[in-house]
matplotlib code that plots the C-alpha trace (Angstrom):
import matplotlib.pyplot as plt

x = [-6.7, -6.7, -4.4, -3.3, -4.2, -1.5, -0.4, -2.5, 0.4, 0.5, -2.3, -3.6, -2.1, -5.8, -5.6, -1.9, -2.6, -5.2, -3.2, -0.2, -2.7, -3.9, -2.2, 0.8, -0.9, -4.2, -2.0, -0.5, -3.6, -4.9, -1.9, -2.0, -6.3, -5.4, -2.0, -0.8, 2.5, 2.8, 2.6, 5.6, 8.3, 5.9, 7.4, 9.9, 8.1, 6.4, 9.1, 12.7, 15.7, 15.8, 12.8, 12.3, 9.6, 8.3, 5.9, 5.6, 7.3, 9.9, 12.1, 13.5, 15.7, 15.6, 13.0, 14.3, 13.7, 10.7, 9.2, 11.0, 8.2, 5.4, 6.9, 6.5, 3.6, 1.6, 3.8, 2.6, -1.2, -4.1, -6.1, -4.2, -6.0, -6.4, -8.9, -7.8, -10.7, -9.3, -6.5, -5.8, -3.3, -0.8, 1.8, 4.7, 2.7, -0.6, -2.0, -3.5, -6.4, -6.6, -7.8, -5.8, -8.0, -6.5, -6.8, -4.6, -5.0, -8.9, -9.5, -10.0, -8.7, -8.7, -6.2, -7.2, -4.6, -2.8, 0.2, 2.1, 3.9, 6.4, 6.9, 10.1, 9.5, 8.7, 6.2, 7.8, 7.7, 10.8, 8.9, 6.6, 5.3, 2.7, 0.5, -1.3, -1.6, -0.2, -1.7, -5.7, -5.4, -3.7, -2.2, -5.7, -7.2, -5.1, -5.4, -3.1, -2.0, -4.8, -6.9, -4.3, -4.1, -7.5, -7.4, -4.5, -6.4, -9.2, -7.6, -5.5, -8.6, -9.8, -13.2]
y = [17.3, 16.4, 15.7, 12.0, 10.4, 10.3, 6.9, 5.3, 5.9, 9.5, 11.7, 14.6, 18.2, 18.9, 15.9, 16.7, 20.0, 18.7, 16.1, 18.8, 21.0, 17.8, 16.9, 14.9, 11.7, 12.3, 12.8, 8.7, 7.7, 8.4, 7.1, 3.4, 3.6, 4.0, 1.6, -0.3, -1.8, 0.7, 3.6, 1.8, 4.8, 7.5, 6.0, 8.1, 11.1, 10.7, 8.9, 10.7, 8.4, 6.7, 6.2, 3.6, 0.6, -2.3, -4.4, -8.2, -9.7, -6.9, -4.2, -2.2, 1.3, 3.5, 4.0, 0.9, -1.9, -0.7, -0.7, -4.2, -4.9, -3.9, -5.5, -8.6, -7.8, -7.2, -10.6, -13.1, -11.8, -11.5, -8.3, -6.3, -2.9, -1.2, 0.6, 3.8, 3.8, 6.2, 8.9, 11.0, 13.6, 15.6, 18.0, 15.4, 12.2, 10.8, 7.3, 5.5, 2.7, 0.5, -2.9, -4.8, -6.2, -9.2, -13.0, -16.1, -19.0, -17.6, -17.1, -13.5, -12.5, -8.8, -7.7, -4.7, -2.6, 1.0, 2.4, 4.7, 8.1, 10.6, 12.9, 15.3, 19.3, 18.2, 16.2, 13.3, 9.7, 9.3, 6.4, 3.9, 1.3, -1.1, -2.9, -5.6, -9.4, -11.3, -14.6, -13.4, -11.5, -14.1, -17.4, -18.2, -17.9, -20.3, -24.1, -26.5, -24.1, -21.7, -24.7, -25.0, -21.5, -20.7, -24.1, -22.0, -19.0, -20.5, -22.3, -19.0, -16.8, -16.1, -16.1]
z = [-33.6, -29.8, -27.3, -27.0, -23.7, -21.3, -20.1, -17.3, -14.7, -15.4, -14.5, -16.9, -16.1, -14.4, -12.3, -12.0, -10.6, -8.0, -6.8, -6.1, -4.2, -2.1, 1.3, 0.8, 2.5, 0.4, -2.4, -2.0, -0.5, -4.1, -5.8, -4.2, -4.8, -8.5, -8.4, -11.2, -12.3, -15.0, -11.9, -10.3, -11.2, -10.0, -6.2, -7.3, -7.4, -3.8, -1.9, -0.7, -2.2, 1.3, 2.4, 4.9, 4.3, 6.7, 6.8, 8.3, 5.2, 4.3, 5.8, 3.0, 2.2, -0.7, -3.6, -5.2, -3.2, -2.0, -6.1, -5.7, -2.7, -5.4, -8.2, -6.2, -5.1, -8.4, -9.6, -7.1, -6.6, -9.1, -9.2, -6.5, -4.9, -2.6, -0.8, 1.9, 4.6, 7.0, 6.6, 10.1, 9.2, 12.2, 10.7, 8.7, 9.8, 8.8, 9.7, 6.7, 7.4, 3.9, 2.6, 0.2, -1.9, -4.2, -4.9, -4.7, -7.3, -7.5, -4.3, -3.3, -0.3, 1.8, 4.2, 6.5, 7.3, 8.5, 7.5, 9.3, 6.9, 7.8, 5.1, 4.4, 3.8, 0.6, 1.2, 0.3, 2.5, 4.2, 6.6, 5.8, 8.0, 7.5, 10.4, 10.3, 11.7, 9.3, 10.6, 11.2, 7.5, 6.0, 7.3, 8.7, 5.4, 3.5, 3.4, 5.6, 7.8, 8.4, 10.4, 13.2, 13.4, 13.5, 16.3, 18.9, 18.3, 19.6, 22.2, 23.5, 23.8, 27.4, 25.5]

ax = plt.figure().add_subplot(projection="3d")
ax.plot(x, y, z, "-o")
ax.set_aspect("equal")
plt.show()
């Protein structure tokens, strides 16, 4: 007789064990790579009850609201991911680079991306900040308004 699989949103006890000898930052850098909705409480497990969360859309306290954020997020895009590119670690901060890969009514779509961490003494996020230009990544990329932006940019550019 063999052990049932464990859900998709928790990992095995090996895979549980590397992940708890990884850095925190490499530790959610491989949590959002692997992100589903089912993983949604395990926010709980790598964010401090109040951590902080901004991005251009949303600014956010507590573990909550920010699985709120993702709820939304996996509600109103079709096949969300995301890729981590870069992760730059210094003592309780590390600097994510990611793409969000996803697509809207078809249409697939990436965002490129950092994101800012602080992490507690346990290695938890207490700060989480997202950067990226909302209207190159996205706004210029959708139809009726992404023409007149792509039109200022243009026209603003000492190029």
């Amino acid at each position: 007789m063999t052990d049932p699989k464990p859900p998709e949103h928790l990992p095995s006890s090996a895979a549980s064990a590397e992940l708890v000898r990884q850095s925190p930052a490499r530790r959610l850098a491989r949590f959002y790579e692997t992100f589903t909705p089912a993983a949604l409480p395990g926010l709980d497990q790598l964010y401090a009850p109040d951590a902080r969360f901004k991005d251009p859309f949303n600014e956010v306290a507590g573990t909550a609201a920010i699985r709120r954020i993702f709820a939304h997020m996996f509600a109103t895009t079709e096949a969300p991911r995301f890729e981590v590119t870069d992760c730059i670690e210094q003592g309780e901060q590390a600097m994510l680079g990611w793409a969000f890969h996803f697509a809207l009514r078809g249409r697939p779509l990436v965002v490129r991306g950092v994101t800012h961490l602080r992490f507690d003494a346990d290695g938890r996020v207490v700060l989480h900040r997202d950067y990226w230009d909302a209207a190159e990544e996205l706004y210029e990329k959708l139809p009726l308004i992404g023409a007149p932006l792509r039109w200022l940019r243009r026209r603003m550019s000492a190029g």
